[in-house]
N, C-alpha and C positions, 0 to 999 in steps of 0.2 A: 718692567721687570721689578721685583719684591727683593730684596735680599734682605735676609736679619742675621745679625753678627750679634753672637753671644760676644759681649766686649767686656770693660771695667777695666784694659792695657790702655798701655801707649800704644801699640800697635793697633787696636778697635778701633780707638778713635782717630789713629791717622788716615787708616781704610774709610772709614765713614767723611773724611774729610777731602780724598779723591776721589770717592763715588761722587758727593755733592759739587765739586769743582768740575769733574769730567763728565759723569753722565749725570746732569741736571732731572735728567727725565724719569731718572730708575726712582722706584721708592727704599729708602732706606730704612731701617730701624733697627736700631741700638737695643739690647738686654743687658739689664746690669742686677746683679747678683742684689744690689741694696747691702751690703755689708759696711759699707762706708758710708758716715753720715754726709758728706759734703762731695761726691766724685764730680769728676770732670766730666761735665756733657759734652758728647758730640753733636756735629750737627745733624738733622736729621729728625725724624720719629726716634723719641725712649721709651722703653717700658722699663719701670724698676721691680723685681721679686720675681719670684720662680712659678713656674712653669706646672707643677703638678706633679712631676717627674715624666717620664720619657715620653706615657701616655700621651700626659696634658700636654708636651713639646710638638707629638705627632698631630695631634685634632688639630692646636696651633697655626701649625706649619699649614694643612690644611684650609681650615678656617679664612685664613688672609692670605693665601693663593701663593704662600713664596717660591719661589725659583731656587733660591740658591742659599745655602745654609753656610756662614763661615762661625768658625769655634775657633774665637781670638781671645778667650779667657785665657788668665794666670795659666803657666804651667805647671799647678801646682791643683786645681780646681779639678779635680779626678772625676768627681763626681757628675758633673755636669756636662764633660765631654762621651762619657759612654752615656748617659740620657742623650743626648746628642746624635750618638754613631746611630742609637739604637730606633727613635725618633725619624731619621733621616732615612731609612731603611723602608722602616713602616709606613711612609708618607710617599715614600717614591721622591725625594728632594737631593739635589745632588751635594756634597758634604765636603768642605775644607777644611784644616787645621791650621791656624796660623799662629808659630809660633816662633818666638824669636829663639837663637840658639842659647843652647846651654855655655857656662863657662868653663873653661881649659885649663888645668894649672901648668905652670912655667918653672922655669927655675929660682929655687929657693921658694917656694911654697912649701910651706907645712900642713898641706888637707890630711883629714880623716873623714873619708866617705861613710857616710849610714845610710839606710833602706828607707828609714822613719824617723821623725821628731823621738820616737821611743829611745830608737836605736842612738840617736845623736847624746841624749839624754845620760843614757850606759857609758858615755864614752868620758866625759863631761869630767868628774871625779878626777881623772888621772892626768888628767890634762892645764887644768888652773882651779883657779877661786875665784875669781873675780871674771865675770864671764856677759861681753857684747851682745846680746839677743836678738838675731833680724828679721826673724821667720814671722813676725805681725802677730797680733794679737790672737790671734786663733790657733788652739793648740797649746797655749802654756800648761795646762795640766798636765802634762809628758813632763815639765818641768818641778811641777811642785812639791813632788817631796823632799828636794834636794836644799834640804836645810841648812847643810855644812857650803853654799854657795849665794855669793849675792851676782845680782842679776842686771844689769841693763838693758832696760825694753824698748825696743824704738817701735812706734806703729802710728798710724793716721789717725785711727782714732783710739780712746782708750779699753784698754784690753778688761776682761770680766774673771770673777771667779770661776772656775780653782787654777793658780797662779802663784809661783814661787814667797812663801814667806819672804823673803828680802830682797826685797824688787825694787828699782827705780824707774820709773814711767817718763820714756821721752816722746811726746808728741810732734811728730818732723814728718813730712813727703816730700822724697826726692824729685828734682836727680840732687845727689848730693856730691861736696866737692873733694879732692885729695886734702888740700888742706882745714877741710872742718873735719875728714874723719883722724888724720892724724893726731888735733887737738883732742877730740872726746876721747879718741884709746891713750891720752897722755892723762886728762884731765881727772877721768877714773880709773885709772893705773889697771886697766883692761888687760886680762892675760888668756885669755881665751873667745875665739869668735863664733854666733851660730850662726849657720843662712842657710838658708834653702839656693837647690841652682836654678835661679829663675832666669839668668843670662840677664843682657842687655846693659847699658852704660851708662844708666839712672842710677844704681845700687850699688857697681862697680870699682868707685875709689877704696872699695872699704877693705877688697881684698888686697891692692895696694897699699895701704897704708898696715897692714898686717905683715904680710911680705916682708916691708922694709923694716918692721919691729923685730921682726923675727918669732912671731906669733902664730899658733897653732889655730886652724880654723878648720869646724866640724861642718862639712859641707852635705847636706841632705840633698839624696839624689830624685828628682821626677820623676813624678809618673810616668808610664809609656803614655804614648797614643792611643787608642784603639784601630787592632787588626783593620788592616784595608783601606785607613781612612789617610789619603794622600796629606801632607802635609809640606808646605811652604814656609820659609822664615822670615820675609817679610810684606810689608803691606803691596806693594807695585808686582811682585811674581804671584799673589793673590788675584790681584785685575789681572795679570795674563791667564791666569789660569779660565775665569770666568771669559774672558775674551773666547779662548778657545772651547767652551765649552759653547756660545753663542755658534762660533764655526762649526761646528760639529752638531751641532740642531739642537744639542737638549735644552737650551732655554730660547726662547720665542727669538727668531731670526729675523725679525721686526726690531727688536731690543739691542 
């Protein structure tokens, strides 16, 4: 059996790390966007760059015979998952989303939800001056006109123009810990936080350490999924899903 997981998570790579433990014999292969100069390979077949859009996705899929399509990208990669749904359709390929859940606020959180980086952007002004940045290099242009605001940008690698006139560039990839993000919102006297809700407990200190300051954080909401495409949240209810797709005939009951 073939499976290719659109990956570049923790989640991709931990999928690709129990195919290769459990079924030795399936072929694997990893997609990675290439947006990061240095990611973490899993094991397995990689291919890094895209696809062609959903066309190139469908011949693809075709092409090298896969079975089974999992879309373990960012929850934030909009674009790649309907190339994806649409792809998987056209190919006759059965289609997974794997994604880890979003985050929750608790008490004493100060969130303000937006639609978009746009949206997050508008809100920004009324909120602080001196403003956490998490959402990764991609996308600071939603931020640049905002002159009257300096910026701290965490991202893996370094981000490109167009980009807040008064920015500070932190090169870091998590998981990171409660006690380093309490120091950096001490360190630059941080009064505002952005993130996107990408879920999971890699990113997670940061909205603790917010919490506890009593700190306003503009939390940008995800994408949907695409209509009809079943989704899981994490890697081991992915293998059962494929298990049972094996039960049920659509992938080779030899496999």
């Amino acid at each position: 059996m073939h499976v290719l997981i659109l990956g570049g998570t923790t989640e991709a790579r931990r999928l690709a790390e129990i195919l290769a433990a459990e079924a030795p014999d399936a072929k694997v292969t990893s997609s990675l966007a290439g947006r990061v100069a240095a990611p973490r390979l899993p094991p397995g077949e990689v291919r890094i760059g895209g696809f062609g859009g959903a066309d190139g996705l469908a011949q693809w899929l075709g092409a090298h015979h896969v079975d089974a399509l999992i879309d373990a990208t960012h929850p934030f990669a909009g674009t790649i998952s309907f190339n994806a749904a649409t792809a998987a359709a056209t190919a006759h390929v059965p289609l997974l989303a794997l994604r880890r859940p979003g985050w929750v606020p608790v008490e004493d959180d100060r969130w303000h939800e937006a639609g978009s980086l746009e949206d997050a952007a508008r809100l920004l002004p009324a909120l602080g001056r001196r403003v956490f940045l998490t959402t990764g290099r991609m996308g600071l242009a939603a931020f640049a006109d905002l002159d009257e605001l300096w910026f701290l940008v965490r991202s893996v690698d370094a981000p490109e123009s167009p980009h807040p006139t008064r920015m500070e560039v932190l090169l870091d990839r998590g998981p990171f810990s409660l006690d380093g993000e309490r120091e950096l919102l001490r360190r630059h006297h941080i009064d505002v936080i952005v993130t996107k809700d990408s879920g999971g407990a890699a990113t997670a200190p940061k909205l603790v350490a917010a919490r506890e300051a009593g700190l306003p954080v503009v939390v940008v909401r995800r994408p949907p999924v695409p209509d009809g495409v079943p989704v899981v949240p994490d890697p081991r209810q992915a293998i059962r899903w494929m298990r049972e797709r094996v039960e049920q005939g659509t992938f080779p009951a030899s496999d």
